[in-house]
VOGU-3710 file (C-alpha; in Angstrom, 3 decimals, decimal comma):
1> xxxxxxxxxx> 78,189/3,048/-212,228  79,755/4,003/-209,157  80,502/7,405/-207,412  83,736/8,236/-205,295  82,886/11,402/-203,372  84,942/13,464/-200,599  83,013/14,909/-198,013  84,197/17,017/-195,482  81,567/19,178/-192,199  81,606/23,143/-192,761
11> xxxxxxxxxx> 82,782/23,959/-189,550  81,810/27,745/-190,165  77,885/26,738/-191,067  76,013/25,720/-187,487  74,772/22,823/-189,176  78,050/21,398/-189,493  79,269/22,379/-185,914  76,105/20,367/-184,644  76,922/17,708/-186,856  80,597/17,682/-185,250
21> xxxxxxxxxx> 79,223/17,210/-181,974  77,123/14,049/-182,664  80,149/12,482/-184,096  82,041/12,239/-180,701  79,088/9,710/-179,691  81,724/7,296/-181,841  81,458/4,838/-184,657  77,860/4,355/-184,812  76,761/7,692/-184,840  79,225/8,108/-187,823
31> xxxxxxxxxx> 77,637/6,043/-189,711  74,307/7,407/-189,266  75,156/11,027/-189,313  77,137/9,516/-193,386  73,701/7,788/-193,981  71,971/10,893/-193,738  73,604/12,329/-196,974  71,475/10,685/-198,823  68,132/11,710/-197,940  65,404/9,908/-195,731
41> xxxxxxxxxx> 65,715/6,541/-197,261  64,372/4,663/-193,857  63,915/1,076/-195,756  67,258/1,542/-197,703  69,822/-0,974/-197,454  73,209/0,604/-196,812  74,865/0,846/-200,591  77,979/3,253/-199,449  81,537/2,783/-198,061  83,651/5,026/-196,606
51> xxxxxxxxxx> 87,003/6,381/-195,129  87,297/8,741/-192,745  90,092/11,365/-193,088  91,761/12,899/-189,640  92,163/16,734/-189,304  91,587/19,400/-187,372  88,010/19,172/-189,457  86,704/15,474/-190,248  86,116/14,368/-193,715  85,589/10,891/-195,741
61> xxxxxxxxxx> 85,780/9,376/-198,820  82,919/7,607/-200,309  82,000/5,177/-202,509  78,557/4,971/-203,027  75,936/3,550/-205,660  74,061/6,583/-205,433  75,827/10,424/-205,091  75,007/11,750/-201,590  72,892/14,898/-202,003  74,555/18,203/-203,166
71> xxxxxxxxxx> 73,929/20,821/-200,472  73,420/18,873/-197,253  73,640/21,316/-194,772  76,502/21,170/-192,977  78,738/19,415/-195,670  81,130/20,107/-198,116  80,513/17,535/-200,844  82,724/16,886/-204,076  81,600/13,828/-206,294  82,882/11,992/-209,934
81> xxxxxxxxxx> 81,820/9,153/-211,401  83,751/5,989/-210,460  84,409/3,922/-213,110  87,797/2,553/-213,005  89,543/1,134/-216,380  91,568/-2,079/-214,325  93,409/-4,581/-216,305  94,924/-7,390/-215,328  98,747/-6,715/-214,311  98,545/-3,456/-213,393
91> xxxxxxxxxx> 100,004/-1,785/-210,587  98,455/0,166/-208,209  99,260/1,894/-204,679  96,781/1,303/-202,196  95,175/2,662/-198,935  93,000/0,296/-196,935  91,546/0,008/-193,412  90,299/-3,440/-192,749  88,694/-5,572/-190,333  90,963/-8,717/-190,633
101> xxxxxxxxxx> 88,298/-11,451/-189,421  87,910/-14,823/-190,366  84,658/-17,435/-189,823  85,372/-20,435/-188,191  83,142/-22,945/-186,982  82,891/-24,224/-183,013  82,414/-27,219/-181,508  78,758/-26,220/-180,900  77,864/-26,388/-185,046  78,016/-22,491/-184,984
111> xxxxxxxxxx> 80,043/-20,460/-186,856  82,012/-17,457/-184,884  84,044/-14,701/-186,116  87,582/-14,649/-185,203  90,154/-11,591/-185,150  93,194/-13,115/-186,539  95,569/-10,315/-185,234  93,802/-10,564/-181,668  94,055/-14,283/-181,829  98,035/-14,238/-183,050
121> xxxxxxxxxx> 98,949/-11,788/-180,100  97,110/-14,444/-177,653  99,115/-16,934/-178,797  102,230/-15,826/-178,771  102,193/-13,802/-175,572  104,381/-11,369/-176,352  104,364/-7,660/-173,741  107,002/-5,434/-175,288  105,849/-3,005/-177,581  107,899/-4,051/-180,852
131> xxxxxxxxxx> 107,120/-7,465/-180,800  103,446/-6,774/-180,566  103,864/-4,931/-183,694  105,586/-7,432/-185,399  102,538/-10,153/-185,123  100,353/-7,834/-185,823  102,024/-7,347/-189,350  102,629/-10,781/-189,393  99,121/-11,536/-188,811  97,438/-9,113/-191,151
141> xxxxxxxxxx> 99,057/-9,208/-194,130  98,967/-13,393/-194,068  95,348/-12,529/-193,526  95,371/-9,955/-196,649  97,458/-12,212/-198,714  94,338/-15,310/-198,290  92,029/-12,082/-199,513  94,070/-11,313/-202,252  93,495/-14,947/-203,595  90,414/-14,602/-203,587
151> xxxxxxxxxx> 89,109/-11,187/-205,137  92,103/-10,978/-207,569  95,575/-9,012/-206,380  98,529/-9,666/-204,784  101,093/-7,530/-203,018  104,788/-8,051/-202,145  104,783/-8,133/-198,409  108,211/-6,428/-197,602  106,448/-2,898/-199,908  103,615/-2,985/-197,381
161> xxxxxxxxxx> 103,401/-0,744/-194,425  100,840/-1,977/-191,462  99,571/-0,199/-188,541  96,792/1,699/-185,833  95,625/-1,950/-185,155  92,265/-0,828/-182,998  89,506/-2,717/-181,238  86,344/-0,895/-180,955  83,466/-1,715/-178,517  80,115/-0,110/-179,110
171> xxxxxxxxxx> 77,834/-0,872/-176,064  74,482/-1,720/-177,262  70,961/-0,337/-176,183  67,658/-1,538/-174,911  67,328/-5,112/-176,642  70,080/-4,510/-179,214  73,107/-6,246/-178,407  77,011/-4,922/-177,796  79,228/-4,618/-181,172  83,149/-5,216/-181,073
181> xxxxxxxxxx> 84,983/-5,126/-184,104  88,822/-4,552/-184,690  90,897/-2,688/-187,720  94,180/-2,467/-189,297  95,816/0,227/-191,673  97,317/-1,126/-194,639  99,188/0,829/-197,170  101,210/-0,226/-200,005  101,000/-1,218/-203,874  99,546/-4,183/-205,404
191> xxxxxxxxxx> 99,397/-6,198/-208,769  96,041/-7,040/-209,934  95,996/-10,753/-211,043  92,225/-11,237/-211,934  90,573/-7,478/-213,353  87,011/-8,772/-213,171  87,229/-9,645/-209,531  89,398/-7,312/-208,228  86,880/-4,548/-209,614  84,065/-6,232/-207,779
201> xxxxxxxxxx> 85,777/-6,305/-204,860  86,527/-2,772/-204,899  82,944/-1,598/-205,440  81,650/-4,001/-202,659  84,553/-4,120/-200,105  87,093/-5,746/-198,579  85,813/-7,673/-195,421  83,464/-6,968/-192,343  82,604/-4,215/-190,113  81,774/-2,087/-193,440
211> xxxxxxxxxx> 79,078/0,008/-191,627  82,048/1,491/-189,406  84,564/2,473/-191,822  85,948/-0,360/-192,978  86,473/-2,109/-196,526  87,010/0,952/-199,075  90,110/0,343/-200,841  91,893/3,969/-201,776  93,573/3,305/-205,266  96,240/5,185/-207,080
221> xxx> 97,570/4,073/-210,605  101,232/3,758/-210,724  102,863/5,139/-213,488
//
């Protein structure tokens, strides 16, 4: 059992106004301030993704193996049980912010990751503004269609809408060493064309860079 939750800060409790201001320290801070829902759990292993949601007030969406704590100062917390009946063909529109990175290995023995989109734009050198967005589609939704083979959908690529390709750099401190990590916006509908695996993936993730909002795959059954 899973648990899809939507969280949003009070901004009229001071806990949540304090809570706003440690967010604008950026991603990492998010992700600690989201940890903190569920309790002091200091040798917990992260077991939550989430979303965040734009506004005048932040919120997220989270999916979580454990509920976050009902009256968390400072939050506005709403939580069901997540347990999704998926069969094989359905259709299903989709929301997803990923981090569209593959491993490769160099010609030292080590394996790197790579940011497809960053690498396609490299490559094909293009300055104006539209054809930038055009490889970046082109890019990340060849690199969606290789995940789809793997955890069990598929999508029709001209239904799909791409977009707000960002890289992030988080500048590390004392011994602990810089993070970078890039995301896309996908939205769309897809087919599911293996239940079982599709359903795993969905509970687990879709790709890196989990810890800063990416991977959570917003469904919506298509009637």
């Amino acid at each position: 059992m899973s648990f899809l939750s939507r969280v949003r800060l009070d901004s009229a409790a001071p806990e949540g106004r304090e809570q706003l201001g440690k967010l604008a320290a950026g991603p990492y801070a998010e992700h600690q301030i989201l940890w903190k829902l569920w309790g002091h759990r200091p040798d917990a292993e992260r077991d939550f993704q989430f979303r965040r949601i734009d506004g005048s007030v932040p919120g997220y969406y989270l999916l979580s193996a454990v509920p976050p704590e009902a009256g968390s100062p400072g939050w506005l917390i709403e939580t069901k049980p997540f347990n999704p009946q998926i069969d094989e063909g359905d259709a299903l529109a989709f929301e997803l912010r990923a981090n569209p990175v593959i491993t490769r290995r160099g010609s030292d023995g080590k394996s790197r990751r790579h940011d497809v989109v960053c690498d396609a734009l490299k490559a094909q050198s293009v300055a104006d503004e539209h054809g930038r967005a055009d490889i970046e589609r082109s890019a990340g939704l060849s690199w969606l269609a290789r995940q789809g083979e793997r955890h069990g959908f598929a999508f029709d690529p001209e239904m799909m809408r791409t977009g707000d390709y960002r890289q992030e750099w988080i500048r590390g401190s004392g011994k602990s060493q810089d993070i970078r990590y890039s995301s896309l916006d996908y939205s769309g509908r897809l087919t599911v064309t293996d239940a079982s695996a599709f359903l795993a993936c969905v509970r687990n993730g879709l790709g890196k860079a989990k810890a800063f909002g990416c991977g959570l795959f917003l469904l919506r059954r298509i009637s």
